[in-house]
N, C-alpha and C positions, 0 to 999 in steps of 0.2 A: 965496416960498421953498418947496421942494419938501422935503413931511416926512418927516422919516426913516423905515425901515420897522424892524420889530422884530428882523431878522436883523442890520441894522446897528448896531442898539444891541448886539445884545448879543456880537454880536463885540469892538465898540470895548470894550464892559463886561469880554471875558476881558484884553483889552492890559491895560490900567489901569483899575481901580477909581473910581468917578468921571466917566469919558466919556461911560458912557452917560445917567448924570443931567445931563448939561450938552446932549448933543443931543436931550434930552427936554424941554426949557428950567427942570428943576431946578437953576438954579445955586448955589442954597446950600449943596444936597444934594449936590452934585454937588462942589465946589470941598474941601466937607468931607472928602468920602470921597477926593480925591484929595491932601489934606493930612496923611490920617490912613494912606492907602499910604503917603508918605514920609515920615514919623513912623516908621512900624514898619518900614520898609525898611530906614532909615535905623538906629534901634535894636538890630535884630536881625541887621547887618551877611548881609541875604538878597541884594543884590546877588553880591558876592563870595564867600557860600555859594554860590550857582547856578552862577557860574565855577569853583571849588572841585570841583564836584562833577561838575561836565562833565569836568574834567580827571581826572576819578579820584580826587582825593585828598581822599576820604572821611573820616579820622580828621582831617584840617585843618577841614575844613567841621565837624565836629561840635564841635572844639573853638571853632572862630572863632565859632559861634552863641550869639545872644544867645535861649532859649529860653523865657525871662519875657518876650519882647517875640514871639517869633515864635510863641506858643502863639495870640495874635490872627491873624493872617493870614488862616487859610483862613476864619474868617466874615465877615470883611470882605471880603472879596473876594469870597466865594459870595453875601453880602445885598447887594450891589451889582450883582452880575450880575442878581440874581433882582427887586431894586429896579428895576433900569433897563427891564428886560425888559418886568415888571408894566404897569410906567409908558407904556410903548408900547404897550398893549392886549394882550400875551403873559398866558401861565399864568391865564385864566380858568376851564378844566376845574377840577374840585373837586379837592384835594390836590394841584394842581403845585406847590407849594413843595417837597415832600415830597423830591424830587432833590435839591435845591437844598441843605435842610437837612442830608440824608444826606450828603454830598458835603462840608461842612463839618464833620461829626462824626468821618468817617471820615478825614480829610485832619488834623484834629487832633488823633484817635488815632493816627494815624499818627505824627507829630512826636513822640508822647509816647513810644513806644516805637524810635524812630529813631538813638538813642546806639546801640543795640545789634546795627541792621540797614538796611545801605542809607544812611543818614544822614540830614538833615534835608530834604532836596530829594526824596532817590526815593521813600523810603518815603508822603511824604506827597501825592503825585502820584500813588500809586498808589491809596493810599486814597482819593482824590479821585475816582479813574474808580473803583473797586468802590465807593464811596458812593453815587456819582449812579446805578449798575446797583439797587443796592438798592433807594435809592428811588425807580427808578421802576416795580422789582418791587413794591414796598410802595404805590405810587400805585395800580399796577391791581391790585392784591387787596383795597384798601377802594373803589375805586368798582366792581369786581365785587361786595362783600360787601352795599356801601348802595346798589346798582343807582345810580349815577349815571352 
């Protein structure tokens, strides 16, 4: 069997949460994170906020959100991308997690402040791509700083 390479893990990794631990042959890891997507999927009714909010109707999405459940989201889903990745020989340079985490921080400050702008889908997609810019501004100014 021909082994996966690390571009396809961590694509499969952005679909769902999960994929990528299972074509890594994590399947515990992997069955988990894809159990614990549909737990919070499911909880925080993000299905139908995403539809919701494609359609424009932003004050429906922010009311239908369950925000106790969706405030997990973006690190589950950024430590499973960064999981799977790992897992497949990815992010060995010193500090690539750094995206990964930034991208989770910013993606659920974003949620946090999302009643009041954009709603719970854009604002926190947005923070998710200014996240991962930071940290990967933030990666190369400490392996600039510690010469790595």
């Amino acid at each position: 069997m021909k082994k996966t390479t690390r571009t396809e893990v961590f694509l499969w990794s952005i679909a769902l949460p999960g994929f990528g631990q299972l074509l890594n042959g994590r399947y515990v890891k992997g069955l988990l994170l894809v159990a614990l997507e549909f737990v919070i999927n499911w909880q925080a009714d993000l299905n139908e906020v995403i539809i919701l909010s494609f359609h424009g109707d932003i004050k429906q999405a922010i009311q239908l959100a369950d925000y106790h459940w969706l405030m997990f989201y973006p690190c589950v889903y950024m430590f499973g991308i960064w999981d799977a990745y790992k897992d497949a020989g990815g992010g060995v340079t010193p500090f690539a997690v750094v995206p990964f985490a930034s991208g989770a921080f910013f993606a659920t400050t974003g949620l946090i402040f999302s009643r009041d702008f954009l709603g719970p889908m854009w604002l926190a997609i947005i923070g998710l791509v200014v996240g991962v810019v930071v940290g990967m501004l933030i990666r190369m100014f400490l392996a600039r700083r510690l010469r790595y």
